[in-house]
C-alpha positions as CSV (number, residue, x, y, z in Angstrom):
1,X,117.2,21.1,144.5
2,X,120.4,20.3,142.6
3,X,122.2,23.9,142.0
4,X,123.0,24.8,138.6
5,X,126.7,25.3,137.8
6,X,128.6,26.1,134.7
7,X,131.1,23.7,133.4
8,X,134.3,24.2,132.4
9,X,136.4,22.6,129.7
10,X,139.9,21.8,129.8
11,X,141.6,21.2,126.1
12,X,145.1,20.9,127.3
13,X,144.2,17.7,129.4
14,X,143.2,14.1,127.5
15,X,139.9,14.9,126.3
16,X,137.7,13.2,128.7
17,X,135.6,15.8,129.0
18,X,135.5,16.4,132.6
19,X,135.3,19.8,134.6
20,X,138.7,21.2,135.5
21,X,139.1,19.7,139.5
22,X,142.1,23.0,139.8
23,X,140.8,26.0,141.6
24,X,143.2,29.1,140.6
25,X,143.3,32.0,143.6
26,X,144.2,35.0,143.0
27,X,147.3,36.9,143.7
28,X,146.3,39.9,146.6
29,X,147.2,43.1,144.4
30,X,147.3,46.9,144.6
31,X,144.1,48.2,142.7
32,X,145.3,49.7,139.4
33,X,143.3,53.1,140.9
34,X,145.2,53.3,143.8
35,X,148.5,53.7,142.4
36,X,149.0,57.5,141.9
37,X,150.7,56.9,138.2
38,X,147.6,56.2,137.0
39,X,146.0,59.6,137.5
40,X,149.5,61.2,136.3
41,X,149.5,59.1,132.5
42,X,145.6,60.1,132.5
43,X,146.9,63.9,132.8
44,X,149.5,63.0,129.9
45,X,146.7,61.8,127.5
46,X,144.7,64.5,128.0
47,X,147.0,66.9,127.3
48,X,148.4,65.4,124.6
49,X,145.0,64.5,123.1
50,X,144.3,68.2,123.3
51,X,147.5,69.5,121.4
52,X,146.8,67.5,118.7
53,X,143.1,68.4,118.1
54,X,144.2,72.2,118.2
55,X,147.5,72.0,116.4
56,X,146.8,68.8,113.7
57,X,143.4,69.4,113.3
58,X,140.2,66.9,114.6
59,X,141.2,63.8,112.1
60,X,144.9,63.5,114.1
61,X,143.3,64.1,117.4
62,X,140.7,61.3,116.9
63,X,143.6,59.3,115.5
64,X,145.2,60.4,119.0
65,X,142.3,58.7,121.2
66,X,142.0,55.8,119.1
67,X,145.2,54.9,119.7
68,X,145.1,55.4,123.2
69,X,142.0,53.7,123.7
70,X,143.0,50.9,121.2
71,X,146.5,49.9,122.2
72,X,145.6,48.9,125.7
73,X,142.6,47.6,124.5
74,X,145.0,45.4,122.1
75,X,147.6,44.6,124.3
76,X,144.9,43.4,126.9
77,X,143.1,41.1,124.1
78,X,146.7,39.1,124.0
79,X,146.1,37.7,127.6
80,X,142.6,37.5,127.7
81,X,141.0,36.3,124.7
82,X,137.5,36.3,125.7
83,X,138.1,39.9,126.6
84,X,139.5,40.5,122.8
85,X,136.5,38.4,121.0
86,X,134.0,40.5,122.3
87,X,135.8,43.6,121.0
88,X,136.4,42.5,118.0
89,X,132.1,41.0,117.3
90,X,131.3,44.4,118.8
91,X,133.9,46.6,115.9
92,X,133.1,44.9,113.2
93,X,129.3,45.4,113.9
94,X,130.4,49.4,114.1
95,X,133.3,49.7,111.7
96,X,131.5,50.0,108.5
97,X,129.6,53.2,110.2
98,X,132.8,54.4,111.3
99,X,134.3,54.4,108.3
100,X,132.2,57.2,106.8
101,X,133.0,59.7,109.1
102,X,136.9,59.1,109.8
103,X,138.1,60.6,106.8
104,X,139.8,58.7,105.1
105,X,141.6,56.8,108.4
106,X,142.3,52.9,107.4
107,X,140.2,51.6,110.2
108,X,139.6,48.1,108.8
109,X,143.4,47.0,109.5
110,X,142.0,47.2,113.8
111,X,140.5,43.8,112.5
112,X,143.4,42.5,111.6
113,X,145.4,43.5,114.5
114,X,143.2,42.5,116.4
115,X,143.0,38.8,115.3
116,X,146.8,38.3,114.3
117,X,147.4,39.9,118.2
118,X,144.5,37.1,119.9
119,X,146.4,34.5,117.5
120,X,149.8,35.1,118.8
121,X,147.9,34.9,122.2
122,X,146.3,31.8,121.9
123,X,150.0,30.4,120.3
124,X,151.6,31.5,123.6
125,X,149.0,29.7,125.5
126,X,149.2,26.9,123.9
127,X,153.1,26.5,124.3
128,X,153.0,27.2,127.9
129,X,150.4,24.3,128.3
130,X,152.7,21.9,126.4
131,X,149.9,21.5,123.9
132,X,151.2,21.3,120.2
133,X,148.4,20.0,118.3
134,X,146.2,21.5,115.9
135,X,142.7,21.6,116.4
136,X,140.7,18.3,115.3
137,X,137.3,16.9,114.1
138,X,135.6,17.1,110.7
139,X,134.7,21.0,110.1
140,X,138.3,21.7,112.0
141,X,139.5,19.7,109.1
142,X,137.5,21.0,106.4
143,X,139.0,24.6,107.3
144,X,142.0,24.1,107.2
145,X,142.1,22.6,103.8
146,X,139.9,25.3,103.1
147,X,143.4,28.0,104.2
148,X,145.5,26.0,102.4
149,X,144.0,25.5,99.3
150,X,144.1,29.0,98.8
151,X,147.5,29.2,100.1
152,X,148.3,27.4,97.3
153,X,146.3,29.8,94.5
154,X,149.7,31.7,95.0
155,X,151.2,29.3,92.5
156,X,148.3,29.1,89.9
157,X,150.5,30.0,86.6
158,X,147.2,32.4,85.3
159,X,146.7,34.5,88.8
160,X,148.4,37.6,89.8
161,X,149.8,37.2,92.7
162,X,149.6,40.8,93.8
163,X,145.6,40.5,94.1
164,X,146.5,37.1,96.1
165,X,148.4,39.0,98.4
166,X,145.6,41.5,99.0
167,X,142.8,38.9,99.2
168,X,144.8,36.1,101.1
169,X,144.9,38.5,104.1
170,X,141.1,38.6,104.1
171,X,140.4,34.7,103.7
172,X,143.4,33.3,106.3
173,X,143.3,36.0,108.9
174,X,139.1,36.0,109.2
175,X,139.2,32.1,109.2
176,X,141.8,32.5,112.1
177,X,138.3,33.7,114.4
178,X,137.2,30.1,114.3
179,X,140.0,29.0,116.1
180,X,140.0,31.3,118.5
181,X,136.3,31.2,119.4
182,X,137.0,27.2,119.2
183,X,139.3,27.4,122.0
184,X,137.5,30.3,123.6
185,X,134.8,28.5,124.3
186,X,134.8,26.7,127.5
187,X,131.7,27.3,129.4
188,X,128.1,27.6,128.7
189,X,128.5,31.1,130.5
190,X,130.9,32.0,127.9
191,X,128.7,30.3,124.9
192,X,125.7,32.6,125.9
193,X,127.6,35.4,126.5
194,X,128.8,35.2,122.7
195,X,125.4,34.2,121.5
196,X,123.6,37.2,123.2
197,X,125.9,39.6,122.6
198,X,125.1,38.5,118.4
199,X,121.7,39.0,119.0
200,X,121.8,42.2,121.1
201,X,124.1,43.9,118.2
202,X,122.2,42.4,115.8
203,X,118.9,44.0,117.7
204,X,120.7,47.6,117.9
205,X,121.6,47.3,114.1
206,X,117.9,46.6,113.5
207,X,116.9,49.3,115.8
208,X,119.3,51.8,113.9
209,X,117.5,50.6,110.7
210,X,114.5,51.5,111.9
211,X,115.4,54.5,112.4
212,X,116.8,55.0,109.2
213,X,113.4,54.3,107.4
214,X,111.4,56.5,109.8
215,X,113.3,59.4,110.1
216,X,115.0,59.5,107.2
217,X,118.9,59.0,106.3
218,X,121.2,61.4,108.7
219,X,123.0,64.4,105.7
220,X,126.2,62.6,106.1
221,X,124.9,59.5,105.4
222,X,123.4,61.0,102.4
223,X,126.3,62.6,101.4
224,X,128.2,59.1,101.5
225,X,125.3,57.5,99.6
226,X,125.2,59.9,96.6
227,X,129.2,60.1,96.3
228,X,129.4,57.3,94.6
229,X,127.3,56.4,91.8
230,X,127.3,52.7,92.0
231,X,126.7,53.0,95.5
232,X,124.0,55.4,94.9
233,X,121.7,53.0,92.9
234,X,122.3,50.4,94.9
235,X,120.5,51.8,97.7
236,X,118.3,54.4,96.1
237,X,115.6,52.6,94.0
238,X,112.0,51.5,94.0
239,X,111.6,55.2,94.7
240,X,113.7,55.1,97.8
241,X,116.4,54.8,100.0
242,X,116.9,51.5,101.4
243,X,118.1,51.7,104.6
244,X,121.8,49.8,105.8
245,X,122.3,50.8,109.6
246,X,125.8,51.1,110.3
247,X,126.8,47.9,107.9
248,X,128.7,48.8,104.7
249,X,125.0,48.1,102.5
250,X,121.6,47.2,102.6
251,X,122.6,43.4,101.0
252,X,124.6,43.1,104.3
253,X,122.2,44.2,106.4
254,X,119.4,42.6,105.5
255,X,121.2,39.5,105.4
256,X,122.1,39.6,108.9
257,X,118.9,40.6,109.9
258,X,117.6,37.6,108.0
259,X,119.6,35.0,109.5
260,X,119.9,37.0,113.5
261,X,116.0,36.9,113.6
262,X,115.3,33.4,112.3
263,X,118.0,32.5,115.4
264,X,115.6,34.6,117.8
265,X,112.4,32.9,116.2
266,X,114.1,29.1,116.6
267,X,115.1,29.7,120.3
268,X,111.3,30.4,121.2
269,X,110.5,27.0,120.8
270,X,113.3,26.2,123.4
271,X,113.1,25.3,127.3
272,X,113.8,29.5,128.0
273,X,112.7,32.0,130.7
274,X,109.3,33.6,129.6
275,X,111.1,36.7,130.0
276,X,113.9,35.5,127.9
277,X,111.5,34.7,125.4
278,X,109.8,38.1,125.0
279,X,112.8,39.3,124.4
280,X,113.8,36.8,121.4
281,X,110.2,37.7,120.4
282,X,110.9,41.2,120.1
283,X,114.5,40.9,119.1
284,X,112.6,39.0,116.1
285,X,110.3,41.4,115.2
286,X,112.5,44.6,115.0
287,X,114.9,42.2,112.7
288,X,112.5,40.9,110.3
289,X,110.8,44.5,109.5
290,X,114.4,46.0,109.3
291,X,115.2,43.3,106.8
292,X,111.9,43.7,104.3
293,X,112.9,47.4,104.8
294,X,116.5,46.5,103.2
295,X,114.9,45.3,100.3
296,X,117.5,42.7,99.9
297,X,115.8,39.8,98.2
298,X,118.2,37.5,99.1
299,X,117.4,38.2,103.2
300,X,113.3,37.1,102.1
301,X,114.1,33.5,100.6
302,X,116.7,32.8,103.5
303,X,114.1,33.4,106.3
304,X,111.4,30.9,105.3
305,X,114.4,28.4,103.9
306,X,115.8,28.6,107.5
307,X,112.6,27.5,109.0
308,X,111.3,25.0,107.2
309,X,115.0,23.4,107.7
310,X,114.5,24.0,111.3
311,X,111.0,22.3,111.0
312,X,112.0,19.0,110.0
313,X,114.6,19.2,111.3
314,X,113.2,18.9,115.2
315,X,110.3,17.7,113.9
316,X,108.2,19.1,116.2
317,X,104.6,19.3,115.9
318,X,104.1,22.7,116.8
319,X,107.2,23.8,115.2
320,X,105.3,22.2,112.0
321,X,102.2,23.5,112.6
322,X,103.8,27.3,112.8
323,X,105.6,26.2,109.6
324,X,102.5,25.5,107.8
325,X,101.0,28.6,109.0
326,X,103.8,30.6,107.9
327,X,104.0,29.2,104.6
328,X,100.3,29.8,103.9
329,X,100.5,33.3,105.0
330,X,103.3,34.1,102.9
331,X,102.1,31.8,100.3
332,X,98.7,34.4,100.9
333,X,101.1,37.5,100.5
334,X,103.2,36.7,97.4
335,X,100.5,34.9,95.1
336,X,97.4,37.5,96.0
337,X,97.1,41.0,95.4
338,X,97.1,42.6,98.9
339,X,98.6,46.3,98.6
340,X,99.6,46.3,102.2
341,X,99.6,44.5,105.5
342,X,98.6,47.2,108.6
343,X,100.9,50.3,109.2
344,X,104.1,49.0,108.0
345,X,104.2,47.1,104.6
346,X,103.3,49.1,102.3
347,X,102.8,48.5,98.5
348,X,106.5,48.6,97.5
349,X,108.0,46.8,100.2
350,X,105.3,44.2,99.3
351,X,105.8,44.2,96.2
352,X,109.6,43.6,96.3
353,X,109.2,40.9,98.7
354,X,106.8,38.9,96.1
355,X,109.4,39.8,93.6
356,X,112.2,37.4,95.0
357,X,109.7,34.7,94.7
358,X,109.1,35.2,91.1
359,X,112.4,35.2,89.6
360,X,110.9,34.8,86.5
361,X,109.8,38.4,86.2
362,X,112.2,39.4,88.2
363,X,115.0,41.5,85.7
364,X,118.6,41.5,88.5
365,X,117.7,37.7,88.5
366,X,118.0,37.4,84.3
367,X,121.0,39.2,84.1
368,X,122.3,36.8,86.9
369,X,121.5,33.3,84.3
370,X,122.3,35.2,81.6
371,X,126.1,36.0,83.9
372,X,126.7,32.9,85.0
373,X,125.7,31.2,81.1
374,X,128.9,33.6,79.8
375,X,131.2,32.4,82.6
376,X,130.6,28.3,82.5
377,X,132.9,27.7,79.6
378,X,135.8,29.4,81.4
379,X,134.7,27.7,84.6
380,X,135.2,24.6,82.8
381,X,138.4,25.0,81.1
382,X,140.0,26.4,84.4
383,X,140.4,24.0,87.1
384,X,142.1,25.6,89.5
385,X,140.3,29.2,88.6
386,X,141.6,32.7,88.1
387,X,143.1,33.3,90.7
388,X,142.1,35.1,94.1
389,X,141.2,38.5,93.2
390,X,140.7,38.5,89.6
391,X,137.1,39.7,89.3
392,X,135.4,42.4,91.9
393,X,137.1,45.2,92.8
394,X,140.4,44.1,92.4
395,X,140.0,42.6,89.5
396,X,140.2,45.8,88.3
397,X,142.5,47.2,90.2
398,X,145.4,44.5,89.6
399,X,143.8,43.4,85.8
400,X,142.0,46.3,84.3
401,X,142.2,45.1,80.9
402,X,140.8,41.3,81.6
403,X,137.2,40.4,80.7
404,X,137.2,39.1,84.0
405,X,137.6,42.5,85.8
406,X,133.7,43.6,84.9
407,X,132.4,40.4,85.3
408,X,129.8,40.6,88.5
409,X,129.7,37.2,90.1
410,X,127.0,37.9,92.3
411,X,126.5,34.2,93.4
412,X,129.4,33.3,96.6
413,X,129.7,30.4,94.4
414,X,130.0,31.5,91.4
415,X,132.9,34.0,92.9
416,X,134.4,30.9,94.3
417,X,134.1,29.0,90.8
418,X,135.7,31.5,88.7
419,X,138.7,32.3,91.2
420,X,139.1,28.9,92.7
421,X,137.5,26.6,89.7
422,X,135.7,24.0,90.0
423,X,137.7,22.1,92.3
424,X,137.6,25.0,94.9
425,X,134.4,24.9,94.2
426,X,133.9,21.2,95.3
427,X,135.9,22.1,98.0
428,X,133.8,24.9,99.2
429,X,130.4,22.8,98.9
430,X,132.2,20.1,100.8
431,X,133.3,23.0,103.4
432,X,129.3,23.8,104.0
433,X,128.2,20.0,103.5
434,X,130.3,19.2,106.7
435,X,129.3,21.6,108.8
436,X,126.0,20.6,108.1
437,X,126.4,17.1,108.8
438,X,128.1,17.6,111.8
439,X,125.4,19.7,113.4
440,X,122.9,17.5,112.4
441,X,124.4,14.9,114.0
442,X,125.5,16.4,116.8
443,X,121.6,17.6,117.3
444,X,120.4,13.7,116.9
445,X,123.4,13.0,119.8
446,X,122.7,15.0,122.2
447,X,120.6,15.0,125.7
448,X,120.0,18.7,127.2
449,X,117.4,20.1,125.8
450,X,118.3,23.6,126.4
451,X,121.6,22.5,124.2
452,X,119.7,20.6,121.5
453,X,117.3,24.0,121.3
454,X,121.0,26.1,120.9
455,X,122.2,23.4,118.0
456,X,119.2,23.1,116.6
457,X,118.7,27.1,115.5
458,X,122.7,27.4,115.0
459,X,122.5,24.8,112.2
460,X,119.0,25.9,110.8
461,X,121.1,29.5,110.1
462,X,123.6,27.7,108.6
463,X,121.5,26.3,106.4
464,X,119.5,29.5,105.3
465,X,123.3,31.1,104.6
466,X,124.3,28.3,102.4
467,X,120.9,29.3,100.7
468,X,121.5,33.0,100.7
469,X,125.4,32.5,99.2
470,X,124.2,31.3,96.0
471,X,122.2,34.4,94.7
472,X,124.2,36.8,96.5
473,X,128.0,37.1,97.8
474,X,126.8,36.7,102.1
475,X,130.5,35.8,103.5
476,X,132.7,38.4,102.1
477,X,132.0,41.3,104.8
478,X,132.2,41.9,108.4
479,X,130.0,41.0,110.9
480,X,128.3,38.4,108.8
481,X,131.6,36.1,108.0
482,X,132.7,37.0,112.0
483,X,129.5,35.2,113.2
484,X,129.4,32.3,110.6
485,X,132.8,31.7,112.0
486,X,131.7,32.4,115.4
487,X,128.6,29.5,114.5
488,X,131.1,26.9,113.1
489,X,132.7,27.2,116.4
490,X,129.7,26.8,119.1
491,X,128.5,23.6,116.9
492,X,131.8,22.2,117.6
493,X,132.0,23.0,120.9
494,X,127.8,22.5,122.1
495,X,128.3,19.3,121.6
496,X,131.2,18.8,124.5
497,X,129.2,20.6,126.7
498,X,126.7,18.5,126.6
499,X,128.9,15.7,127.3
500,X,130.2,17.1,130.1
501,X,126.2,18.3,131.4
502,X,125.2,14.3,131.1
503,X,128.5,13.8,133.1
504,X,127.5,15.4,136.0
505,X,124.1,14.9,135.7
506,X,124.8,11.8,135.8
507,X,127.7,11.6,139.0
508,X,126.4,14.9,140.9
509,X,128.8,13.9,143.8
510,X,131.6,13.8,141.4
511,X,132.9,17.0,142.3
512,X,132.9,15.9,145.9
């Protein structure tokens, strides 16, 4: 039986595709635990770290220990980006959670550190291989006019260019992940490590959640719900709270539990372990009763968007079939009038999900039209948009008195339309068309089936977030815009491996 091996990319060679033939050994060293410095700086920290709880109170001491645990953990990232990538997916699924108990400590700038540190990284590696060019194909292409389009929104005559320098950091420095995972990727062991470790956060988010809506909100989190009013309606209503996990709101939440469980229920129609698949099955499971928990709206017409994509898109006949059947119980659900389904959907989740199938009679969805009516002319006479940060929340920080500032965009589009106009806007639809026809075609190309399964689901999600961004703003906060990033990537890069599988599969005495 021919042995399984993983593959490895080189990127600094001509792009043939072929596994590495260099073997690297490594260099006999004293263990880092035998060295008896080690045990001397660990005695340091711990008195330091005590001092500064007792003296400065517990905020500087936890300041203390972040510090040492994070500038290590920084430092390390800059030689080993695989290392720092699965740090950073890992923070920014906890970060939101974090930030309601460190009192007031800035923790989302780690992000940035962390990705301006992997960049310089990857720069450094780059030079030492001799390899100075920027990365290529079509959604390579498509981001970086993406970066420098809004680069250029520093020089529209009608934006404030404080509010661009605010918001530029979050559009450039995010869309910097892409080409790190891009590079990153170079192995199918390193492509499933990435792709389980999204589901496995995702599955301890949902978990979290569930926990929420059974056992009720923690007092701190209620605390940090109710002391802010906005915040407060947005998660209490319908009676109760809607739960959010450690993300910064239920919107978020339940859109990543929207788009992480229609992955989990894709990949069980792949060639997978029967033990792999029960746990996709009941990765799946905890997801989608977390998201109708959520109550986000948004999360319900993504799901069944996602899968009818994926449906025809393998066309499949079981994957049809299961299709059908879905969209007859659901159709069963929304159009009848069942007050609940067994232990767990009650009457008001129920009837919020029917709700974001009747927008009709649905009142958030009517204030949206009546919105985005208001805002067309403007849209229209603006070309180039706005500016980058004109409505939102810093729209009202850096313009208080516009008539912008308090306008709600809602829509990712819209948002894109009234900062960017509607060339940006053409722009960002062309950014989401291409990735689209690139997986697509990459799907139709390939041979492995195990891959195809992979590219398949990845570009099914894609899909259901182009559907979610138009009612609701998905891309704007951590994790979700990490993975979509993360996903642009491992479309790219699915497609080389499979190259490289039909290689040997096709030579397996190349290596020989």
């Amino acid at each position: 039986m021919q042995e399984k091996k993983d593959y490895i990319l080189d990127f600094t060679a001509d792009p043939t595709l072929k596994e590495r033939k260099a073997t690297i050994t490594p260099r006999p060293s004293k263990g880092l635990l035998q060295s008896p410095w080690i045990y001397v700086l660990l005695l340091i920290m711990s008195v330091g770290i005590g001092f500064s709880f007792s003296i400065f109170g517990p905020v500087f001491g936890f300041l203390v220990i972040g510090m040492a645990i994070g500038i290590p953990t920084v430092l390390y990232s800059l030689v080993n980006l695989k290392f720092g990538i699965v740090v950073l997916l890992i923070i920014s699924y906890f970060l939101q959670g974090l930030n309601r108990v460190s009192s007031g400590v800035p923790l989302g700038i780690v992000l940035d550190v962390f990705l301006v540190v992997m960049l310089i990284g990857l720069l450094i590696r780059k030079w030492q291989a001799g390899d100075y060019n920027l990365a290529k194909g079509p959604i390579s292409y498509v981001v970086w006019a993406w970066i420098i389009y809004n680069v250029l929104e520093f020089f529209n005559p009608v934006a404030n260019t404080q509010a661009w320098i605010f918001v530029i950091r979050g559009i450039a420095i995010l869309m910097i992940f892409y080409f790190i995972i891009l590079y990153a990727i170079d192995s199918m062991s390193f492509f499933k490590v990435l792709l389980n470790m999204w589901i496995v956060l995702s599955l301890i988010c949902g978990l979290y959640g569930l926990f929420q809506e059974f056992h009720g909100l923690l007092p701190f989190e209620k605390s940090w719900v109710a002391a802010d009013e906005f915040r407060y309606k947005l998660i209490f209503n319908w009676g109760r709270y809607r739960i959010f996990s450690f993300l910064n709101d239920p919107t978020v939440f339940g859109v990543l539990m929207s788009f992480s469980g229609l992955l989990c229920i894709t990949l069980l129609t792949g060639p997978f372990k029967f033990l792999y698949k029960i746990f996709l099955g009941f990765s799946a499971m905890v997801m989608l009763l977390a998201m109708v928990y959520a109550g986000t709206r948004t999360a319900y017409a993504m799901l069944p968007a996602g899968f009818i994509f994926y449906a025809l898109l393998t066309f499949q006949t079981r994957t049809l079939a299961f299709a059908a059947f879905g969209l007859a119980v659901g159709a069963a659900i929304i159009f009848s009038d069942i007050r609940s389904v067994g232990p767990f959907l009650s009457t008001n989740s129920l009837e919020r999900i029917r709700s974001a199938f009747k927008p009709s009679e649905d009142p958030s969805f009517q204030v949206r039209e009546r919105s985005q009516a208001f805002i067309k002319p403007y849209i229209h006479a603006h070309p180039f948009g706005a500016g980058l940060g004109s409505i939102g929340i810093w729209g009202q920080r850096f313009n208080p008195g516009s008539p912008l500032s308090s306008f709600a965009p809602d829509s990712g589009f819209v948002r894109v339309a009234v900062e960017l106009g509607w060339v940006g806007l053409l722009l960002y639809c062309a950014f989401f068309a291409v990735i689209l026809i690139v997986g697509i075609r990459n799907y139709y190309r390939m041979r492995s089936p195990e891959l195809k399964a992979y590219m398949a689901a990845l570009v099914a999600v894609v899909f259901s977030i182009v559907i979610g961004n138009y009612p609701q703003q998905v891309l704007i906060q951590v994790p979700n815009v990490l993975v979509f990033y993360a996903i642009m990537a491992m479309i790219v890069r699915l497609r080389e491996l499979d190259k490289v599988t039909t290689i040997q599969q096709n030579n397996p005495y190349e290596n020989f």
